[in-house]
Phi, psi and omega in degrees: 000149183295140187263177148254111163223193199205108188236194209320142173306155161300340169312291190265041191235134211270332220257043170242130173346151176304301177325307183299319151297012177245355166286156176300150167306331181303319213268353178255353164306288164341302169272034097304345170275339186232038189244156197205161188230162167193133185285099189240161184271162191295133203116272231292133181272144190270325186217158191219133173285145171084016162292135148316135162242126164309298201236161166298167126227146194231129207261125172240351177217148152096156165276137172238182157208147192267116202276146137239090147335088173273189173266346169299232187254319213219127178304174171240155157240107194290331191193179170219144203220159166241198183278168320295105189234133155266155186280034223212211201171174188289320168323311230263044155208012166260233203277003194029095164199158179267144169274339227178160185248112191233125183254152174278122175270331173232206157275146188216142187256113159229196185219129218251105192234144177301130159295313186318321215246007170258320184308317198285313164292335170307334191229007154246007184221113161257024096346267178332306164307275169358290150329280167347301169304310202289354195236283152324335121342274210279353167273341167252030130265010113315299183287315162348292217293318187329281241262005171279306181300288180294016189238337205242338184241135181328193167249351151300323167290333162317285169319260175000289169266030135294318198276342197275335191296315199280322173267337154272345209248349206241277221268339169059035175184144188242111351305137159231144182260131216297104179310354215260137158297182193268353165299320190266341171278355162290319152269011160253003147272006195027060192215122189294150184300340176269033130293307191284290150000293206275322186276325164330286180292353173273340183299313213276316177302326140273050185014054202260358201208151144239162199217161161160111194056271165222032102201235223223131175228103177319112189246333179205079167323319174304317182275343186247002154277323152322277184320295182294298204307288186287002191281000000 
């Protein structure tokens, strides 16, 4: 279950967005005054697609991923995100509502901003707005790039630049362990996990990779940049 609490002003908080730096010291007193952090656990969904949204929420610990929910067998993970990520889509100036699902891959910490109050910087600071777009821009060509990627490269490319995505983009570091089951990487590669399973071990058996369990140590950057590039 989600905890709820409340730490450090918005003033002094290292974890705020590019946008969120173009506010005035008033306009982050303000939006500290109507804010709230709550904690969730690995599972627990953070945003539910065809929810309304009520609040920003800004991921400040922890990993999530972000689902498009079908009507098939099986989700998509449009991405997997760390801190700083705001939660949010093009609903909240269509239909307010999430388009998408974002669940906690471990624990995560977020902070919860009055929508009301974003709206009032959105038409007194355009500096913000300017950001603000530019960060809802630039997340919907990453999913473009996605849904480009799964509809066009075989599935050793998939894979390939996933471990390659996951490790320069997420985790910074070589060996890392991977949060995703072989299920969700399967949905993030669009691919059944025993599929994802069988190309794990030929990576490891040609030696682009070492594995035990989840996790994973890139060994030949080159080839699996090769692989994904012709994938």
């Amino acid at each position: 279950m989600a905890e709820e609490f409340v730490i450090e002003t918005c003033i002094h908080c290292m974890e705020k967005c590019d946008a969120f730096q173009a506010l005035s010291h008033e306009e982050l007193e303000k939006l500290h005054e109507n804010r709230y952090e709550t904690m969730y656990r690995t599972g627990e969904v953070i945003a539910k697609q065809g929810a309304p949204i009520s609040h920003l929420v800004s991921l400040a610990e922890g990993l999530v991923k972000v689902v498009l929910e079908t009507t098939g067998e099986t989700d998509i993970i449009l991405s997997i995100q760390r801190p700083v990520f705001m939660l949010t889509g093009p609903g909240l100036f269509v239909d307010n509502r999430y388009h998408v699902s974002v669940i906690a891959l471990n624990e995560c910490r977020t902070c919860y901003l009055d929508i009301k109050y974003l709206y009032r910087f959105f038409d007194n600071n355009p500096e913000f707005a300017r950001r603000f777009n530019r960060t809802l821009s630039e997340q919907t060509i990453m999913m473009a790039n996605r849904i480009r990627s799964l509809s066009q490269k075989n599935m050793a490319g998939r894979i390939s630049e996933a471990l390659l995505s996951l490790q320069k983009d997420i985790f910074e570091t070589n060996p890392f362990d991977l949060v995703l089951t072989r299920q969700e990487l399967g949905e993030f590669t669009g691919m059944t996990k025993e599929s994802v399973s069988r190309i794990l071990k030929e990576f490891k058996e040609e030696l682009l990779i070492d594995i035990d369990d989840r996790k994973i140590e890139i060994l030949d950057f080159d080839k699996l940049r090769d692989i994904s590039r012709k994938g």
